[in-house]
C-alpha positions in Angstrom: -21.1 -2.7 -3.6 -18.4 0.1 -3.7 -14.9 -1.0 -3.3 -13.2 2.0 -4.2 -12.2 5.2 -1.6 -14.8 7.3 0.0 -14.4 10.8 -0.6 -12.8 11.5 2.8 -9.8 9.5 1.8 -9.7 10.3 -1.8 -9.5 13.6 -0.3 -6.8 12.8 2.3 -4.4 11.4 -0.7 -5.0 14.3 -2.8 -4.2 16.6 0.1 -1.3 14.7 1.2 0.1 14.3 -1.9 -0.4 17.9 -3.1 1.4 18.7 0.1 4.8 16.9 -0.5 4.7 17.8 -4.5 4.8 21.1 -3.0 6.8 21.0 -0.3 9.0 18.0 -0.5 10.5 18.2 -3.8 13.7 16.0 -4.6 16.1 19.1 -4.0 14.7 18.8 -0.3 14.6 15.1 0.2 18.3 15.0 -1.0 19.3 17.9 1.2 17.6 15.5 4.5 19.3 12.2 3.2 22.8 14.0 3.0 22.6 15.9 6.9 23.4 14.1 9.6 19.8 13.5 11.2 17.8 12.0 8.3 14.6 13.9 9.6 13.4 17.6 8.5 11.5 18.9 11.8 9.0 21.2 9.7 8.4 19.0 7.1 7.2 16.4 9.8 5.3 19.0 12.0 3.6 20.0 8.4 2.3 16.2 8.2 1.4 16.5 11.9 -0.9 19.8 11.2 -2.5 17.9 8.1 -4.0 15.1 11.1 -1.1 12.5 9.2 -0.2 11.8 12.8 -4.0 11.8 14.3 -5.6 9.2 12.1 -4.4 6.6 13.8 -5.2 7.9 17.4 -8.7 6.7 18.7 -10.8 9.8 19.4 -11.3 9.3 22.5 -7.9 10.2 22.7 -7.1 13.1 20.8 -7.5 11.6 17.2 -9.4 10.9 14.0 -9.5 7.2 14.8 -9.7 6.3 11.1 -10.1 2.9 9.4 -6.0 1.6 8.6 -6.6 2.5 5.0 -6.5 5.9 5.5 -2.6 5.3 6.9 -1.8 2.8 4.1 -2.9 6.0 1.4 -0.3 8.5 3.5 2.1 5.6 3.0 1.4 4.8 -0.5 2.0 9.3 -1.3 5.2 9.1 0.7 6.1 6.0 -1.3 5.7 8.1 -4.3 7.5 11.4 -3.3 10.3 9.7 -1.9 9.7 11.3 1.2 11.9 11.3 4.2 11.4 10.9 8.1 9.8 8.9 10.9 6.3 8.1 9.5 6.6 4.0 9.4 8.3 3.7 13.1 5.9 6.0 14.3 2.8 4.3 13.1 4.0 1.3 14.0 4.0 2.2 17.9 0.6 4.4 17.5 -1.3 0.9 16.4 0.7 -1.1 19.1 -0.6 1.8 21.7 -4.1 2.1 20.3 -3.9 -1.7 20.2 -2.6 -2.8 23.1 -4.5 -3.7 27.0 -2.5 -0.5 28.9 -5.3 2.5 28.9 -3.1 4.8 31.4 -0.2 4.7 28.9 -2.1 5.3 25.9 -4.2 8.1 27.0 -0.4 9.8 28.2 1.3 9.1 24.7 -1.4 9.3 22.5 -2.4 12.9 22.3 0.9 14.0 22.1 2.1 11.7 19.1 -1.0 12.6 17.7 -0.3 16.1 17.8 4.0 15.6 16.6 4.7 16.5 20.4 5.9 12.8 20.8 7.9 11.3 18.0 7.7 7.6 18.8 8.9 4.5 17.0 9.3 0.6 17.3 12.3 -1.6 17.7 11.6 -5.2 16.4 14.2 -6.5 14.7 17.2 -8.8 16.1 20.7 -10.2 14.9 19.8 -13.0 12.0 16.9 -11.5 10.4 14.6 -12.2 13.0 11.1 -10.5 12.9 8.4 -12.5 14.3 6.7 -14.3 17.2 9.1 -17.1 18.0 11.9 -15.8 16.9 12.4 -12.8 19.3 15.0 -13.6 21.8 14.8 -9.8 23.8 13.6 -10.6 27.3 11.7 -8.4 29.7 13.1 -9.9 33.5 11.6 -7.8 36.4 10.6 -5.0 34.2 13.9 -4.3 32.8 15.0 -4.6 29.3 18.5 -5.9 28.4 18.9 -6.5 24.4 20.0 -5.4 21.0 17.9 -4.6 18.6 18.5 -4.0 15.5 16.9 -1.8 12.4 15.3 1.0 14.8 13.7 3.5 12.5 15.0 6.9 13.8 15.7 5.7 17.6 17.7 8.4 18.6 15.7 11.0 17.7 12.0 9.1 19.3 11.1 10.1 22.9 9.6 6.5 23.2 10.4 3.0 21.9 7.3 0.3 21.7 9.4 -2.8 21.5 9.3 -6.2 20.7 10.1 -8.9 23.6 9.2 -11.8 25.5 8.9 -12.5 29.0 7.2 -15.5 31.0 3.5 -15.1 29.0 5.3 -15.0 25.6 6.0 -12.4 23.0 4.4 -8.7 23.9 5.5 -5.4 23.0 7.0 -3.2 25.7 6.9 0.9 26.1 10.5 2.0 26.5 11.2 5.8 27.5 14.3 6.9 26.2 17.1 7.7 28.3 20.7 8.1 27.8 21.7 5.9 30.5 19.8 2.8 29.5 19.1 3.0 26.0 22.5 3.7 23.9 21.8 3.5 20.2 24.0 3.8 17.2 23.2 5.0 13.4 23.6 2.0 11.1 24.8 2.5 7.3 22.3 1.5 4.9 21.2 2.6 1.3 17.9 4.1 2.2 19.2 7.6 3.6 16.1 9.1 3.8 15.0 6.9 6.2 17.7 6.5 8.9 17.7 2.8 10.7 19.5 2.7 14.4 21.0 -0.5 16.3 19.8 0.1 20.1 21.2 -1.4 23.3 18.7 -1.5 25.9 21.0 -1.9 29.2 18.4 -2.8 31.6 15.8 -0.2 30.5 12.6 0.0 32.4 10.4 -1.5 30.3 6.5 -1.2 30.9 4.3 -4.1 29.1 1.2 -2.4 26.7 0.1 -5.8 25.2 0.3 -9.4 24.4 0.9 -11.5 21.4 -2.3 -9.4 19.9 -0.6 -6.4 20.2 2.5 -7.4 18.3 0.6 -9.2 15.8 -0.9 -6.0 14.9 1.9 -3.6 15.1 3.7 -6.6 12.7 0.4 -6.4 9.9 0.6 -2.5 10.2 4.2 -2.5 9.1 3.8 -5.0 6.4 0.9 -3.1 5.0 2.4 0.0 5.0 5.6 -1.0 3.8 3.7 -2.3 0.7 1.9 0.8 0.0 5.0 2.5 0.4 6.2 0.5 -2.7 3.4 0.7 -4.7 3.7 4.3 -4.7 7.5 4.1 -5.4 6.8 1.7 -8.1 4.2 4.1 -10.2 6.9 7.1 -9.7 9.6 4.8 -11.1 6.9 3.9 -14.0 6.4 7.7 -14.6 10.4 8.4 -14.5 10.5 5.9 -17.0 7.8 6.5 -19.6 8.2 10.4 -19.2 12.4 9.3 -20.4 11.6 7.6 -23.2 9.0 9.7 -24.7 11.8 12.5 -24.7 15.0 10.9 -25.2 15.4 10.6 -29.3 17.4 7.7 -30.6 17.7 7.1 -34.1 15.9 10.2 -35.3 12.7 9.0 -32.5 11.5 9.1 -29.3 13.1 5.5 -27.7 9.3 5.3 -26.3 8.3 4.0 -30.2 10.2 1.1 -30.1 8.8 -2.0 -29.9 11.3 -3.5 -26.9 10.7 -0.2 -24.8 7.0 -0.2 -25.1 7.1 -3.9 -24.0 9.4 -3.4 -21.4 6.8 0.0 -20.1 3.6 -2.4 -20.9 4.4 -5.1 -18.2 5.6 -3.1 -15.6 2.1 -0.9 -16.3 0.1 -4.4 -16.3 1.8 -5.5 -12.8 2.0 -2.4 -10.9 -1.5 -1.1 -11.0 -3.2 -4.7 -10.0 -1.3 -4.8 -7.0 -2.8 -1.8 -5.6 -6.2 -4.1 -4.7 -4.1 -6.1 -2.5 -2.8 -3.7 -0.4 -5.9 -1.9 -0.5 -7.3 -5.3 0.8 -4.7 -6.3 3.2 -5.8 -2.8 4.7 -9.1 -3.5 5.1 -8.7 -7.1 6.4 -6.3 -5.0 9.1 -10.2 -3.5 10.2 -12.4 -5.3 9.0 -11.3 -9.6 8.9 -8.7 -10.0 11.3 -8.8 -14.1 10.8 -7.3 -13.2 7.3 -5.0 -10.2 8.5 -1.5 -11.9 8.9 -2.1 -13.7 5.8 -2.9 -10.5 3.3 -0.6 -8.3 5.1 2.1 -10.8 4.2 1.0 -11.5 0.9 1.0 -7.6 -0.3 4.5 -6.9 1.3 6.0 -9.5 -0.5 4.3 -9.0 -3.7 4.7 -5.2 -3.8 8.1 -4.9 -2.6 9.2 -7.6 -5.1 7.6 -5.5 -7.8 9.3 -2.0 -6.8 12.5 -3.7 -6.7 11.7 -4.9 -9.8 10.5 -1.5 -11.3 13.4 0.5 -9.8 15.7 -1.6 -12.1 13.8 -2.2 -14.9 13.2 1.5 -15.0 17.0 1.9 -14.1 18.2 -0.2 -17.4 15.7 1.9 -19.6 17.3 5.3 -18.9 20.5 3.3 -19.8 23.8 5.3 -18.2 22.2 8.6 -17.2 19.7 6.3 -14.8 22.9 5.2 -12.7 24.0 8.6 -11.9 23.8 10.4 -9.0 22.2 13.3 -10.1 19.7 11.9 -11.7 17.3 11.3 -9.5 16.3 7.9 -9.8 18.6 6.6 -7.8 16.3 7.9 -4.7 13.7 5.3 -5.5 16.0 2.4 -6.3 17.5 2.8 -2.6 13.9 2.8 -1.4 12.7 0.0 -2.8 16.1 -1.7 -1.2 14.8 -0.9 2.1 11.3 -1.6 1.4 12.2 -5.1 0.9 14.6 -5.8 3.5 12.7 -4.1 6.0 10.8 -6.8 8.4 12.0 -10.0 5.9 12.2 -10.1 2.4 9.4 -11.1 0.0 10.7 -15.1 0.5 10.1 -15.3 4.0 6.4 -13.7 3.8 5.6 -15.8 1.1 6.7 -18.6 3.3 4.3 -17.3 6.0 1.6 -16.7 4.3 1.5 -20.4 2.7 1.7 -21.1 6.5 -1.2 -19.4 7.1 -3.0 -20.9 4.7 -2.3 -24.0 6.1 -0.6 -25.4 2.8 
């Protein structure tokens, strides 16, 4: 049996990732992180005309309708080229549409996120780190929406929120049009410019219902998985910053790269970071293919892989000694990312927590 990539998505990665080492080089991605918007409109619309946006979209409804791998690998290349914009909010609300029970809203949206018409995200978290089913306190009542919610990729700039909430059948996720009346949001600081985070007031926004507790459990997995490819491919840039350093930098009449505490300190991240590419790649196809397992592998690779990009963005950090903690070296792009990568939806402790949970330890 073959578990590696078809040549479709081989393809894909190669495409996307020739596409951003072209067109997204770091001069570009710091120019976005330091304007006020966080998002460069061509660059997006140039993933959008690659399909980036499509391949989650069922065909039936403008798309490629391609197995979640295929949006992991986009995730994984963006990962690596530090790239900026909407990508993970808006995925996140294409699965919960594709996913969810309402076909009349899907077949509206669809097509047009799809197509970078429609930038959409989704608003999940809350005050007190609170991600999942059970801890959600935002309440639909009559079909309005009154809450706060916090951590909003990109919410002022998306035409539609897909948000997280309960009402009297439980947790569901919610399709939120914005308007300026009822939805007031307000940038957040954080370290991660490149991808800009919003806290959003919903002040009894009409709220339409798109799915149930399998509908959020989804658009949770999606995140997770993509967050974790996201790090992965930060973590193997990191690993190339690194060991292209310290075969150049001479110390001592040599390359630092010959000796013996460098090499270790290369040869363990190299041992850790290209493993953890099955489990993402697995969590992926559980997503598809297993969803009994799912929740439990999509926990599993965000807390291992964002644990190991933290862990490579400082490791790498140290090795490049003071020139890695300046700011115009460009390191320092990565080591933000991997900041958000593992705050974003709980950090590495609480999956791990879940996914023993899961497993019914």
């Amino acid at each position: 049996m073959d578990f590696g990539l078809s040549e479709e998505q081989k393809a894909l990665a190669s495409t996307v990732g020739r596409y951003l080492s072209e067109r997204c080089p770091t001069t570009r991605v710091r120019a976005v992180m330091e304007g006020d918007s966080g998002h460069d409109g061509e660059l997006w619309q140039g993933l959008m005309d690659l399909g980036v946006g499509a391949l989650g979209v069922p065909e039936s409804h403008g798309g490629m309708g391609a197995e979640f791998l295929d949006l992991a690998l986009v995730a994984d290349e963006l990962g690596y080229a530090c790239a900026p914009g909407p990508f993970l909010g808006a995925a996140m609300a294409t699965v919960a549409l594709a996913g969810g029970d309402d076909d009349e809203a899907a077949a509206r949206w669809l097509p047009r996120i799809a197509s970078g018409e429609t930038l959409a995200t989704a608003a999940v978290g809350e005050a007190g780190g609170r991600w999942d089913e059970g801890e959600i306190a935002a309440v639909v009542k009559d079909g309005r929406l009154n809450c706060t919610k916090l951590f909003v990729p990109y919410a002022a700039l998306a035409d539609v929120h897909v948000v997280a909430a309960t009402d009297a059948d439980g947790i569901g996720v919610w399709l939120v049009e914005r308007d300026a009346a009822t939805v007031v949001t307000s940038e957040l600081s954080g370290n991660d410019r490149t991808r800009r985070l919003s806290s959003v007031e919903y002040r009894g926004a009409e709220a339409r219902c798109i799915g149930g507790r399998e509908a959020f459990a989804k658009m949770r997995d999606a995140a997770l998985v993509l967050i974790a490819a996201d790090a992965y491919g930060g973590a193997r840039r990191c690993l190339e910053m690194a060991r292209d350093y310290a075969l150049t930098r001479e110390q001592f009449g040599q390359p630092i790269g010959a000796f013996q505490a460098v090499k270790h300190q290369l040869a363990n991240l190299a041992v850790e970071i290209e493993p953890s590419l099955s489990l993402w790649w697995y969590a992926a196809h559980a997503f598809d293919r297993i969803p009994a397992d799912a929740s439990r592998h999509a926990a599993l690779a965000k807390a291992f892989s964002t644990d190991l990009f933290d862990r490579a963005a400082r490791d790498s950090t140290e090795l490049h000694g003071g020139l890695g903690f300046t700011w115009e070296y460009d390191l320092h792009l990565w080591f933000r990312r991997s900041i958000f990568d593992r705050a974003f939806f709980g950090d590495a402790h609480y999956h791990r927590s879940r996914a023993a949970n899961l497993a019914g330890w």
